[in-house]
Residue frames as qw, qx, qy, qz and C-alpha x, y, z in Angstrom:
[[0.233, -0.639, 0.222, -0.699, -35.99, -16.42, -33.64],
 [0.173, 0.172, -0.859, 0.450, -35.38, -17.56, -30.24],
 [0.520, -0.591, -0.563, -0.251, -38.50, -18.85, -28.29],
 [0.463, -0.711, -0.020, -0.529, -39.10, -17.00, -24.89],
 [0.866, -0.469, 0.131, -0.116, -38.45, -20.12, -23.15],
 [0.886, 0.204, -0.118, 0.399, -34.87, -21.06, -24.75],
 [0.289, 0.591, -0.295, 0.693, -33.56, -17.51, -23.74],
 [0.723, -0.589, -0.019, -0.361, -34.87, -18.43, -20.33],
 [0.977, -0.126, -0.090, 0.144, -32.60, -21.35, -20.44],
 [0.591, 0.533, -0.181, 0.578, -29.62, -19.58, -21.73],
 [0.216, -0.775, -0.036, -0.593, -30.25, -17.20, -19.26],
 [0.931, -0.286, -0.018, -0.226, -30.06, -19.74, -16.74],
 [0.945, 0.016, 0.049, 0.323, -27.21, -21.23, -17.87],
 [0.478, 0.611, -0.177, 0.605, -25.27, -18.51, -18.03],
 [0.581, -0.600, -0.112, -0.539, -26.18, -17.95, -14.59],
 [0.979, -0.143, 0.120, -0.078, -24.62, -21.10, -13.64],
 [0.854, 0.498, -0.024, 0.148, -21.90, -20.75, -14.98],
 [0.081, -0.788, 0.214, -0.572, -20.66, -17.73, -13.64],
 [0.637, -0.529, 0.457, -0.325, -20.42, -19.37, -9.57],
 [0.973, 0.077, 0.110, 0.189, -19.23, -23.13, -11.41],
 [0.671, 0.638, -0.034, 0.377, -16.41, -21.13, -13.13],
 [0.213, -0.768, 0.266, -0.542, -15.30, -19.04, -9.96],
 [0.889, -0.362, 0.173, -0.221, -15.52, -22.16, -8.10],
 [0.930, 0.114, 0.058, 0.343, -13.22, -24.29, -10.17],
 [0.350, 0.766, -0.267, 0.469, -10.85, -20.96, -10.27],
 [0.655, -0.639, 0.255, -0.312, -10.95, -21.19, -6.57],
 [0.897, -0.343, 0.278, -0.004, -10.14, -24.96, -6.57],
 [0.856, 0.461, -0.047, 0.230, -7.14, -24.65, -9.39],
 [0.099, -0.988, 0.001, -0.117, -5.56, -21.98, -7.67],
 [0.817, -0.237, -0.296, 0.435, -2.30, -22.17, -5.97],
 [0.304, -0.939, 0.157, -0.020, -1.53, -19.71, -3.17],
 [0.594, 0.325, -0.433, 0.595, 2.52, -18.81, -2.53],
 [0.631, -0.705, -0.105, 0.307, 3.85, -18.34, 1.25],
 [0.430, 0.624, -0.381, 0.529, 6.66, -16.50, 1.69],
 [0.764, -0.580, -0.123, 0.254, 8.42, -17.31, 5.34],
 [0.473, 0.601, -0.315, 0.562, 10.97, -15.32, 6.26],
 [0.790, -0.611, -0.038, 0.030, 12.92, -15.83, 9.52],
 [0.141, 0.853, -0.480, 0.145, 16.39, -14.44, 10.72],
 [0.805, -0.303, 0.510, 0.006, 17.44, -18.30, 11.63],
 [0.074, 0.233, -0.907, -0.343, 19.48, -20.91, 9.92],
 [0.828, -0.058, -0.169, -0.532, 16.63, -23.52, 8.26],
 [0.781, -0.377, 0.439, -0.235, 16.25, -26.34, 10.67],
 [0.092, -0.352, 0.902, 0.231, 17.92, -29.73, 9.43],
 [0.086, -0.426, -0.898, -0.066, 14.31, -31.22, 9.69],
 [0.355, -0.325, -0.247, -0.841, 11.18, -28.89, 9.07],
 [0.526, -0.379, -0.531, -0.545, 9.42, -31.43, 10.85],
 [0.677, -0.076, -0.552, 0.481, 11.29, -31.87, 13.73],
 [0.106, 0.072, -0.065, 0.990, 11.39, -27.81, 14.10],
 [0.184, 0.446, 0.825, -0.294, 8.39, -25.87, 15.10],
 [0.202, 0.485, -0.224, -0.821, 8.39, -24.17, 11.91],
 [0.006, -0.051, -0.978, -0.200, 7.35, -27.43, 10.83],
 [0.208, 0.487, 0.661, -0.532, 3.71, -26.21, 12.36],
 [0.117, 0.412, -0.390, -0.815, 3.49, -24.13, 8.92],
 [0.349, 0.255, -0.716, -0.548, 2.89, -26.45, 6.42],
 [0.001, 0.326, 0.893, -0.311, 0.82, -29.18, 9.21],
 [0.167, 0.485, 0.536, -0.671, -1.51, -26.48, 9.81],
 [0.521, 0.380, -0.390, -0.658, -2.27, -25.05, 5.82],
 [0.205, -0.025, -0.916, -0.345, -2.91, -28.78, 5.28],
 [0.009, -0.332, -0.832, 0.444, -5.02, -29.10, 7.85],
 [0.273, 0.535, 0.205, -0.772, -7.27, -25.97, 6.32],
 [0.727, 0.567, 0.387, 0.023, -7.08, -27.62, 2.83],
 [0.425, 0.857, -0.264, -0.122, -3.68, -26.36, 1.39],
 [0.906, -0.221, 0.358, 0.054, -1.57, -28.70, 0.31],
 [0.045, -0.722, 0.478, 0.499, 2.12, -28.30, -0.76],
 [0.480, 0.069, 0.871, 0.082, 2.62, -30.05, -4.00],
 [0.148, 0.689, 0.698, 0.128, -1.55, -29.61, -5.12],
 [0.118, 0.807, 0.366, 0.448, -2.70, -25.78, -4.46],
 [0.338, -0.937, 0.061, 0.059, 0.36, -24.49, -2.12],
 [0.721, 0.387, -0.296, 0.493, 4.10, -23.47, -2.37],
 [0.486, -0.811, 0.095, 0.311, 5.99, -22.16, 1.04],
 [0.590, 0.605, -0.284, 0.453, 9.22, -20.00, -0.08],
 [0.758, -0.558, -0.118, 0.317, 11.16, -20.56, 2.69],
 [0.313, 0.792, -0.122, 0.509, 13.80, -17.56, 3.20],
 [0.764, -0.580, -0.156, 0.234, 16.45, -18.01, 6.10],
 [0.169, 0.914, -0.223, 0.294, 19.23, -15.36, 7.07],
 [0.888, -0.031, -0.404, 0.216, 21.40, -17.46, 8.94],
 [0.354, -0.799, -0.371, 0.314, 21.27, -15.20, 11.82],
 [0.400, -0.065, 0.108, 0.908, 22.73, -12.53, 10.01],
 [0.245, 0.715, 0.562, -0.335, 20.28, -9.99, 10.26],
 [0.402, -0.469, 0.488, 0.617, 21.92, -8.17, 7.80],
 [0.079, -0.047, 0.884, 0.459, 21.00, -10.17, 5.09],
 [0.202, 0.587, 0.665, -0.416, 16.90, -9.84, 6.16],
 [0.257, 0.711, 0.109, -0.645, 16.03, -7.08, 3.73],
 [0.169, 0.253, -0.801, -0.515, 17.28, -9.15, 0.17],
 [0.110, -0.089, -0.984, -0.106, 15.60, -11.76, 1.28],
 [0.365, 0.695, 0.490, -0.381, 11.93, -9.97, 2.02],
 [0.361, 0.556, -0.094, -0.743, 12.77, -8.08, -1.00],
 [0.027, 0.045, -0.976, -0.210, 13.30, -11.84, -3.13],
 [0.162, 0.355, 0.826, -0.406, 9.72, -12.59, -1.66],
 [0.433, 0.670, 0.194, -0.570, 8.11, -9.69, -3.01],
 [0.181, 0.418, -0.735, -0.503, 10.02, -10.26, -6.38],
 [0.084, 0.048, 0.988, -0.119, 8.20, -13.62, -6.15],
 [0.474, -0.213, -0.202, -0.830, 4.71, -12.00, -5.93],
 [0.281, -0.081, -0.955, -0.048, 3.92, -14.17, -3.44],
 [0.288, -0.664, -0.572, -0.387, 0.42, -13.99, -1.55],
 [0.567, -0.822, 0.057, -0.020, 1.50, -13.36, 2.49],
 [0.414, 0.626, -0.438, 0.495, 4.59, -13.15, 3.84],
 [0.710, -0.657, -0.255, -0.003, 4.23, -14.91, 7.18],
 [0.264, 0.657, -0.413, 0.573, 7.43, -12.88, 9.08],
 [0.795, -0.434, -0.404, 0.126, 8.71, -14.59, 11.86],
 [0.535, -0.453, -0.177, 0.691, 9.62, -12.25, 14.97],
 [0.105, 0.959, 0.117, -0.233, 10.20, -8.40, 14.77],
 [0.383, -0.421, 0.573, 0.589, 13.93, -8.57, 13.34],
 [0.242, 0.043, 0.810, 0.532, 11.97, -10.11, 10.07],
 [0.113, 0.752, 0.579, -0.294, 9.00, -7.77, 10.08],
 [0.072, 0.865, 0.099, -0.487, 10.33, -4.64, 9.92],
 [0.149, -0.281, 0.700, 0.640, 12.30, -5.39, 6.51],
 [0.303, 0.330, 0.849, 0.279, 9.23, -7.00, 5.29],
 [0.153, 0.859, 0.289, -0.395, 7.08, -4.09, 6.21],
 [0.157, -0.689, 0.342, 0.620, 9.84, -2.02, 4.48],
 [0.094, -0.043, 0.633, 0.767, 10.10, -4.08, 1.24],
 [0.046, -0.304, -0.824, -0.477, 6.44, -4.21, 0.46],
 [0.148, 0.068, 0.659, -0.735, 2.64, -2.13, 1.26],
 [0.608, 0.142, -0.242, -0.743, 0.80, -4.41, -0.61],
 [0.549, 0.151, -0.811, -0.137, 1.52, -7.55, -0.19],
 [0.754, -0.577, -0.114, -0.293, -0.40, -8.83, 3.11],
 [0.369, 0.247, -0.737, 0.510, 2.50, -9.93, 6.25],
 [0.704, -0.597, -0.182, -0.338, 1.49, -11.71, 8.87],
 [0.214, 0.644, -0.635, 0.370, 4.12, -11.34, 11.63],
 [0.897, -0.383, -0.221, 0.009, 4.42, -14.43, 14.67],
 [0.702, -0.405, -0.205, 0.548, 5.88, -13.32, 18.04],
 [0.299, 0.503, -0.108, 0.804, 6.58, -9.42, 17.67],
 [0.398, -0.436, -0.649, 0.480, 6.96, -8.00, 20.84],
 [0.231, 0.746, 0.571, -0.255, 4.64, -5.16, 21.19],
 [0.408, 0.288, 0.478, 0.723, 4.29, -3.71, 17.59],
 [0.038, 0.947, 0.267, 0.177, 2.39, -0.45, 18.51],
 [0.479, -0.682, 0.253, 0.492, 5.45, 0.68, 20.53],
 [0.493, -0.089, 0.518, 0.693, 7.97, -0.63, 17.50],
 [0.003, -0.487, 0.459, 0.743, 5.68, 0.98, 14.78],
 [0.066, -0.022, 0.893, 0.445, 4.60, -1.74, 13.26],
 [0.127, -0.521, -0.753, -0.381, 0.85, -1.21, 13.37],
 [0.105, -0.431, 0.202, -0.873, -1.53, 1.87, 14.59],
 [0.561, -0.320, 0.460, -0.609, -3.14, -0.35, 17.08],
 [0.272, -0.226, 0.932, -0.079, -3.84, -4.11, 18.00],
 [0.472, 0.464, 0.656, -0.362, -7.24, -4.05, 17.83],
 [0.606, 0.734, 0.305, -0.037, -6.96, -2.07, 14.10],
 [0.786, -0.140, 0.324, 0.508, -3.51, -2.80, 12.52],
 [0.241, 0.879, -0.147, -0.383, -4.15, -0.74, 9.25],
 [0.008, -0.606, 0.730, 0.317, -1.72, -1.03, 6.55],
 [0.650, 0.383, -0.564, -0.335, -0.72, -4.35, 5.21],
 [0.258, 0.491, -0.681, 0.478, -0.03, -6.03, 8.48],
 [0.724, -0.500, 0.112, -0.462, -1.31, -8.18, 11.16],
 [0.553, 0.271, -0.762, 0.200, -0.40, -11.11, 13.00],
 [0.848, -0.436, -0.298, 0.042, 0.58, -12.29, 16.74],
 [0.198, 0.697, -0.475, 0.499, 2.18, -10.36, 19.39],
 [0.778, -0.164, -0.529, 0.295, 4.22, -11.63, 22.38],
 [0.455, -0.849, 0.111, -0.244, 4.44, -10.34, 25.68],
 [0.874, 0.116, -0.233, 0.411, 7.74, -11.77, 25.53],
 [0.110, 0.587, -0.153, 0.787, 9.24, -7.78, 26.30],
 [0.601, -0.475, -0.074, -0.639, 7.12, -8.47, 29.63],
 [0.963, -0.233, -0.133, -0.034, 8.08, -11.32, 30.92],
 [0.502, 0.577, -0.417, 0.491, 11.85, -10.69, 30.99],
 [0.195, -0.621, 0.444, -0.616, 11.33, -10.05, 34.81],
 [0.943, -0.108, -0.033, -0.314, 9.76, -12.91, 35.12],
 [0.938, 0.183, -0.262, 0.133, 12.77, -14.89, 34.44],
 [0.393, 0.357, -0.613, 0.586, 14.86, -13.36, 37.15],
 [0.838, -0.262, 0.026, -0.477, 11.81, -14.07, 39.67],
 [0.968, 0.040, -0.245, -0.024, 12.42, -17.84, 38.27],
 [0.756, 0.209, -0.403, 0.470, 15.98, -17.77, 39.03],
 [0.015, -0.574, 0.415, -0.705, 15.77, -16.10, 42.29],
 [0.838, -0.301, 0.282, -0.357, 13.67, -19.26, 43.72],
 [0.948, -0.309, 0.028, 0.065, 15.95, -21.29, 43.10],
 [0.639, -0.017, -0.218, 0.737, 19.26, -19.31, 43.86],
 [0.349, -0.858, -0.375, 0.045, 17.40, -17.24, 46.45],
 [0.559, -0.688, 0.129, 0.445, 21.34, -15.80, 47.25],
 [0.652, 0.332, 0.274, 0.624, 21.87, -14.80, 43.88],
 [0.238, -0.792, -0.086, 0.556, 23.30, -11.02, 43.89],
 [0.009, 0.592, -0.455, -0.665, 24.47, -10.97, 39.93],
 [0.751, 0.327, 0.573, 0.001, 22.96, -12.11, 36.98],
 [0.232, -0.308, 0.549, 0.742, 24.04, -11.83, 33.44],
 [0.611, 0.515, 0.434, -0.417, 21.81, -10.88, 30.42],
 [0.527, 0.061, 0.692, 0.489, 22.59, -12.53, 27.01],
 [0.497, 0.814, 0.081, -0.290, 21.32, -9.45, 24.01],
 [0.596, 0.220, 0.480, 0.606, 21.98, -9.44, 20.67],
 [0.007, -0.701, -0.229, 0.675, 22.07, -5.79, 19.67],
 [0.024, 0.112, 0.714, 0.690, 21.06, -6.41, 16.13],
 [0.125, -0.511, -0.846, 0.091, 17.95, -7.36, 17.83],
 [0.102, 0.426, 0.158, 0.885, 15.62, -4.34, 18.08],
 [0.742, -0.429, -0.461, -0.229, 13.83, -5.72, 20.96],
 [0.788, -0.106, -0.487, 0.362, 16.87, -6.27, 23.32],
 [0.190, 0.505, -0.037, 0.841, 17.24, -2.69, 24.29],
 [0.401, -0.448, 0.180, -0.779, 14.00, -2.62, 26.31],
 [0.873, -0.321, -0.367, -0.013, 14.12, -6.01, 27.48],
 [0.565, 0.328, -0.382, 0.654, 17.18, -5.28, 28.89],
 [0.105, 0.244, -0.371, 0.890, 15.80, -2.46, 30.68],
 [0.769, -0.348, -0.394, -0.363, 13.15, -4.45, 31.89],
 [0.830, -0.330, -0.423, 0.152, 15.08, -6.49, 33.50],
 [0.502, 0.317, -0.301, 0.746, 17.34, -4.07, 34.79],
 [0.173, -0.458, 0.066, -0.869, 14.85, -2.38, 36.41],
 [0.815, -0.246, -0.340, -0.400, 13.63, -5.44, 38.09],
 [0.837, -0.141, -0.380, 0.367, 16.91, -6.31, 39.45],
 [0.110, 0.518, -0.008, 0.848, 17.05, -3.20, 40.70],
 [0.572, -0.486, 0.243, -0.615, 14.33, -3.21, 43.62],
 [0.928, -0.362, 0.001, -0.087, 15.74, -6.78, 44.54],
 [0.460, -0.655, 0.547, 0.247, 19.59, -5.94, 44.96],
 [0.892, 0.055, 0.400, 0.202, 20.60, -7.61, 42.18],
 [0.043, 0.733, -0.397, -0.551, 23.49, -6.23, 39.69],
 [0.781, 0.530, 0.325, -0.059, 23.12, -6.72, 36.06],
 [0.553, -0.262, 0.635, 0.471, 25.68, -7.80, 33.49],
 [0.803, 0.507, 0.139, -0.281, 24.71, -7.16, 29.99],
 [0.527, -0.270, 0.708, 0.384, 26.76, -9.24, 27.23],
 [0.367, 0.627, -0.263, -0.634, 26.82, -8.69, 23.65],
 [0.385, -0.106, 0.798, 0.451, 27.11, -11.73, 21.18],
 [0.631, 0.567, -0.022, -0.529, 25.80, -11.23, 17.52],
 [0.688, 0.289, -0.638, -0.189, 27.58, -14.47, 16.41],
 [0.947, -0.153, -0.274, 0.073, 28.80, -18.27, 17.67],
 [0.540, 0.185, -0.422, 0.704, 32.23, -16.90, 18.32],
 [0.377, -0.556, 0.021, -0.741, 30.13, -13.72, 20.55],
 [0.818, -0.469, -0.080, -0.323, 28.21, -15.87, 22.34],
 [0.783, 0.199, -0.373, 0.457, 31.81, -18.05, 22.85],
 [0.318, 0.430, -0.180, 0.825, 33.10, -15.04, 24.37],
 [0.512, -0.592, -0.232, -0.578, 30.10, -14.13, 26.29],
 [0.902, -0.399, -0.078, -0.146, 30.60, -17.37, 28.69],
 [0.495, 0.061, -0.535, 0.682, 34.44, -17.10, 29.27],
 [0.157, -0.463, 0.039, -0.871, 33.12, -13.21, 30.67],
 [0.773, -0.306, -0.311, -0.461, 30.69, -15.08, 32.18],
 [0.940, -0.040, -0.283, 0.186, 33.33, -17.49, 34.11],
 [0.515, 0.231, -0.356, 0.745, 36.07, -15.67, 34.36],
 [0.265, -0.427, 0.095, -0.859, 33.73, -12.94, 36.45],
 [0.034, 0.016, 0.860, -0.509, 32.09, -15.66, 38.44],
 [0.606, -0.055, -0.180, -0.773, 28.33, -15.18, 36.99],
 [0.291, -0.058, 0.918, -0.265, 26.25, -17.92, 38.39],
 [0.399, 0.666, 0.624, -0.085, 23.05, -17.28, 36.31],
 [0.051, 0.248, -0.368, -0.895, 22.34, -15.51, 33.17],
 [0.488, 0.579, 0.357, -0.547, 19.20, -14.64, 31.65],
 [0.349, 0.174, 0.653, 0.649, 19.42, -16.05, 27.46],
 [0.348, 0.490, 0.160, -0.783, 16.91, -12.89, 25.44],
 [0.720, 0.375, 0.582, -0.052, 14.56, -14.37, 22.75],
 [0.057, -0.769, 0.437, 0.464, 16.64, -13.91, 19.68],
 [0.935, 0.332, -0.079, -0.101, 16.64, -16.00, 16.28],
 [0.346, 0.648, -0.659, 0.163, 20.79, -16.23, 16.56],
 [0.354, -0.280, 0.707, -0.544, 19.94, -17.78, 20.23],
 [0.900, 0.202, 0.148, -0.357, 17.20, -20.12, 18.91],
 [0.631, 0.720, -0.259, -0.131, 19.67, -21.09, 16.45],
 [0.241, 0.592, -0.664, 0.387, 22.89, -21.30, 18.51],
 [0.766, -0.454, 0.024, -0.455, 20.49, -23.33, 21.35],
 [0.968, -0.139, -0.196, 0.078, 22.32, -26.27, 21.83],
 [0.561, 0.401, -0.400, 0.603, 25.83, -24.15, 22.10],
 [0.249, -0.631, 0.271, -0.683, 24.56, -21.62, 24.56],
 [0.900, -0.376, -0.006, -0.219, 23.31, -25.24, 26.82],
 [0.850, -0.159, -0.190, 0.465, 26.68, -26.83, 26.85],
 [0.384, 0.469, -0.326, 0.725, 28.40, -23.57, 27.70],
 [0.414, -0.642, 0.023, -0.645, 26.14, -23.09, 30.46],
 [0.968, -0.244, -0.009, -0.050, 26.20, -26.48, 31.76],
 [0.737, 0.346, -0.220, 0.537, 30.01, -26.72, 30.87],
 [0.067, 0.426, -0.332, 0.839, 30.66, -23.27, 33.37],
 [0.324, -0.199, -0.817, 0.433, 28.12, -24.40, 35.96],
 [0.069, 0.018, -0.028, -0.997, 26.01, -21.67, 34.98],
 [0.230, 0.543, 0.736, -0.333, 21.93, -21.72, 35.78],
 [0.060, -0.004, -0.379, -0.923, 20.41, -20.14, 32.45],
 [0.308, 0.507, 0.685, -0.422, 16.73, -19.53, 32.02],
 [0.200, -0.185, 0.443, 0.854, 15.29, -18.75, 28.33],
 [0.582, 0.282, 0.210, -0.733, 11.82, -17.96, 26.59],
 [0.638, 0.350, -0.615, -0.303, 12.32, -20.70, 24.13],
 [0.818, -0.339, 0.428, -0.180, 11.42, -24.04, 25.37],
 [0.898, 0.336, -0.248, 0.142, 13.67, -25.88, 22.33],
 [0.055, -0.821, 0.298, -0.483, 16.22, -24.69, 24.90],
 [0.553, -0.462, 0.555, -0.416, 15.85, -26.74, 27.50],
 [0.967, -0.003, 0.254, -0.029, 15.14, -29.82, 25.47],
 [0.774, 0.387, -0.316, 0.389, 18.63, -29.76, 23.74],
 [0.631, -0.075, -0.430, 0.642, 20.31, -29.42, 27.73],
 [0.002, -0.378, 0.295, -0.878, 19.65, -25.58, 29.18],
 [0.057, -0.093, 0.670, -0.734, 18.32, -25.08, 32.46],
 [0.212, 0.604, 0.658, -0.397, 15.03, -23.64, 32.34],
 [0.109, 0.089, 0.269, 0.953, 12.79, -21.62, 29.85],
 [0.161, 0.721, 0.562, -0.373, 9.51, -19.53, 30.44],
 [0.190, 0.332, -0.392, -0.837, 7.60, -17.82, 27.27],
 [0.690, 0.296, -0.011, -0.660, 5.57, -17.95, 24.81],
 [0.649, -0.075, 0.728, 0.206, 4.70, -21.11, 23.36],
 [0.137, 0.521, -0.403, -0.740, 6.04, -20.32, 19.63],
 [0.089, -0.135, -0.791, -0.591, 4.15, -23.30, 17.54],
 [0.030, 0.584, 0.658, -0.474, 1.16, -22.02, 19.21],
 [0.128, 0.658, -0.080, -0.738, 1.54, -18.62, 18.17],
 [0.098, -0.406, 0.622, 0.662, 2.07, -20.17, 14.77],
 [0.071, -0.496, -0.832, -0.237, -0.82, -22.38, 14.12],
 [0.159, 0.736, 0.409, -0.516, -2.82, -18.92, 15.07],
 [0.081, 0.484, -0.366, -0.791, -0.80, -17.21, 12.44],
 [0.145, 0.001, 0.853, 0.502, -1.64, -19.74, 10.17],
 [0.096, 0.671, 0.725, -0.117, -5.61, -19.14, 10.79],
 [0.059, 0.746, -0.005, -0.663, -4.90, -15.58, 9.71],
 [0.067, -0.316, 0.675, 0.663, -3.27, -16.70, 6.58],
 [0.110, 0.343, 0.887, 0.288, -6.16, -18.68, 5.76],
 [0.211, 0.801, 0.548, -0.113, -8.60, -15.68, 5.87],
 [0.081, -0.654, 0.356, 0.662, -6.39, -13.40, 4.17],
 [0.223, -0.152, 0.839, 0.473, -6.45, -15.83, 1.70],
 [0.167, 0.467, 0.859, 0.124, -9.97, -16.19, 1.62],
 [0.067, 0.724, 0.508, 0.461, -10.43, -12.40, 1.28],
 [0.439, -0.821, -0.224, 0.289, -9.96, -10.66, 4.53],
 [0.080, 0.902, -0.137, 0.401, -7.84, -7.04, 4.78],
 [0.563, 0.042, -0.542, 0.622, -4.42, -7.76, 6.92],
 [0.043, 0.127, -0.327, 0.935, -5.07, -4.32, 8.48],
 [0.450, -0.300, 0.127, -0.832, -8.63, -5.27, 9.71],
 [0.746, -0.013, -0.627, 0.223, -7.52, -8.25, 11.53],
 [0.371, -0.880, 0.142, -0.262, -6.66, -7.83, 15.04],
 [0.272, 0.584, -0.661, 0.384, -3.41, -8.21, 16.47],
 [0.770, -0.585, -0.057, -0.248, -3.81, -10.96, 18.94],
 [0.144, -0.659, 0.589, -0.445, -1.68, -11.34, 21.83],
 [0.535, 0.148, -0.824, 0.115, -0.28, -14.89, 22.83],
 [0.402, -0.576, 0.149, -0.696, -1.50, -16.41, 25.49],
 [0.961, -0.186, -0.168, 0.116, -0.12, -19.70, 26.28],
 [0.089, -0.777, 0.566, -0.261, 3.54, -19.66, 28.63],
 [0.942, -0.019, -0.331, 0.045, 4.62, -22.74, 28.52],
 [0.149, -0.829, 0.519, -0.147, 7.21, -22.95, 31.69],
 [0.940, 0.253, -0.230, 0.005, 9.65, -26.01, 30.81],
 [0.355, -0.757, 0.547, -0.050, 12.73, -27.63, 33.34],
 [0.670, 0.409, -0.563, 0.258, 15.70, -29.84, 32.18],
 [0.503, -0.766, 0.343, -0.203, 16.51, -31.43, 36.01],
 [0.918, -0.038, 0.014, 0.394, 19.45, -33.62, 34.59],
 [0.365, 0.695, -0.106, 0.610, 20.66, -30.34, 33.35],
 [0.494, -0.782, -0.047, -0.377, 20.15, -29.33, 37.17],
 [0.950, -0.169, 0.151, 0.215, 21.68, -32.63, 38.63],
 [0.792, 0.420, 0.109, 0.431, 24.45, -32.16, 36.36],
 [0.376, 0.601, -0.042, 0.704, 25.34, -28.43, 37.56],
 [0.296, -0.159, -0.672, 0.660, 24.67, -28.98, 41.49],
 [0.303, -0.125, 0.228, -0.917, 21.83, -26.88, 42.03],
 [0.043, 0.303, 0.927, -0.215, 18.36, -28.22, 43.41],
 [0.175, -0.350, -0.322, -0.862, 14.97, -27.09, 41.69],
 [0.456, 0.010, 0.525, -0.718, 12.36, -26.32, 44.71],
 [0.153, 0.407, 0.900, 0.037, 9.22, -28.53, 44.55],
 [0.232, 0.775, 0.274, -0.520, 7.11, -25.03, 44.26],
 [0.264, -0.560, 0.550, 0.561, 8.84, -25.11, 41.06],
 [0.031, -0.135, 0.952, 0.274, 8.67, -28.04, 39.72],
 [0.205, 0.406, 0.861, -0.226, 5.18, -28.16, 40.35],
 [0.302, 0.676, 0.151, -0.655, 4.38, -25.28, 38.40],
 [0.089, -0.203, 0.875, 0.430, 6.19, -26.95, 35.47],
 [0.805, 0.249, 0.089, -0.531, 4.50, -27.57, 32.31],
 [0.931, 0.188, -0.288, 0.119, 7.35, -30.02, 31.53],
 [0.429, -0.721, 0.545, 0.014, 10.12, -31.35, 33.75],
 [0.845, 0.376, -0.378, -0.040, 12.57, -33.34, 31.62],
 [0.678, -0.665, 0.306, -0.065, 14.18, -35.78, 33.98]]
């Protein structure tokens, strides 16, 4: 018969065990990402600021390799394609689904309302649907919304100081996009109480956008407004030499814009927005309820000028300008 004091021990030890065993389950684990993003995938993760992904989960203690895998899912701006590839993810069983932008939300939302999604950069998702409020998301869903939808006026502001005589502007939309609708009529409504007449232009590919900027040329457009768009992120470096190539003053929400040649861009700053998302993922992970997160709302604008690009297409950026500048790339 056991003595009093040995079934203490056991007791004990079993005790112990229990929080040692939970622990080491903890530390064997290995969480799956799913990313899913209506771009092409960068040439160089690290180069890209999707590259902020995998930086930041190290930085919290997840480490690809050891006790993390990212499935990386790109639709090569075919948006099209967006709903295989969240449903691939879920097939995966993977833990989150970090969903970059509202184009790659609302498929995720659609394939899955269990799997946690944490969306980066949806412009406002109570309007679209995507959650019953900011402050309490519900569902399976949280993340980081952009006031990108908001700012659209903003960027014909920018390009009215410094082509004060401008009387027509063009607005690049992709009408895949589900966003572009009411930016559009943002801005339309802005250029409205300052005389200005608004172009809109369609491109939903490389040849589109191609097309866009003869339209653009052959009509005499001096400025055009680029809308935040994963085809446009994507296509950045064409849309700069057609601008710059037609003499055209462009102004986008994406600062990778400006550093591969376009004009000017004012917006959110997107590996910001991402290294928040990532702090979401990491308390999902650790237990939290997507849908009792709060939706937080960027708050960095990062405004960013190219003045060789300037130089290069005859126009002069004001010094009130330039001085607001969080980069001027000379």
């Amino acid at each position: 018969m056991r003595t009093r004091r040995q079934v203490l021990i056991a007791l004990g030890a079993g005790a112990l065990a229990a929080p040692l065993a939970s622990f080491a389950q903890q530390q064997t684990k290995v969480w799956r990402i799913g990313f899913l993003s209506a771009r092409r995938r960068p040439a160089s993760l690290d180069a890209d600021y999707y590259g902020v992904l995998p930086r930041s989960m190290r930085e919290l203690g997840y480490v690809e390799g050891k006790n993390l895998v990212i499935d990386w899912r790109f639709a090569d701006g075919d948006y099209e394609r967006l709903p295989g590839l969240a449903a691939e993810l879920v097939k995966l069983k993977v833990d989150v689904i970090v969903a970059a932008g509202s184009p790659a939300t609302v498929p995720a939302q659609k394939a899955t309302t269990t799997i946690p999604i944490v969306m980066v950069t949806s412009i406002d998702p109570v309007a679209a649907g995507l959650v019953k409020s900011l402050a309490r998301p519900g569902g399976n869903l949280t993340g980081i919304s952009s006031l990108g939808g908001d700012i659209s006026p903003k960027h014909l502001e920018i390009l009215l100081t410094i082509l004060p005589r401008l009387s027509r502007v063009a607005v690049l939309v992709n009408p895949a996009n589900p966003n572009h609708a009411a930016m559009l009529k943002n801005v339309q409504t802005a250029a409205q109480k300052v005389n200005v007449s608004v172009l809109p232009l369609e491109a939903r590919t490389p040849q589109e956008i191609e097309r866009a900027f003869t339209r653009m040329a052959r009509e005499n457009i001096r400025a055009t407004i680029v809308e935040l768009d994963s085809l446009f992120i994507q296509q950045r470096r064409q849309l700069a030499e057609l601008a710059m190539k037609n003499r055209i003053s462009s102004i986008a929400t994406f600062r990778e814009y400006v550093e591969d040649g376009g004009l000017i861009s004012y917006g959110d700053n997107q590996a910001d927005a991402l290294r928040s998302a990532v702090v979401l993922v990491d308390k999902i992970l650790k237990g939290a309820r997507p849908g009792d997160l709060p939706v937080e709302q960027s708050t960095k604008f990062d405004l960013v000028i190219n003045r060789k690009t300037a130089r290069a297409i005859g126009i002069t950026i004001p010094e009130s300008v330039l001085f607001r500048a969080d980069r001027v790339i000379e």
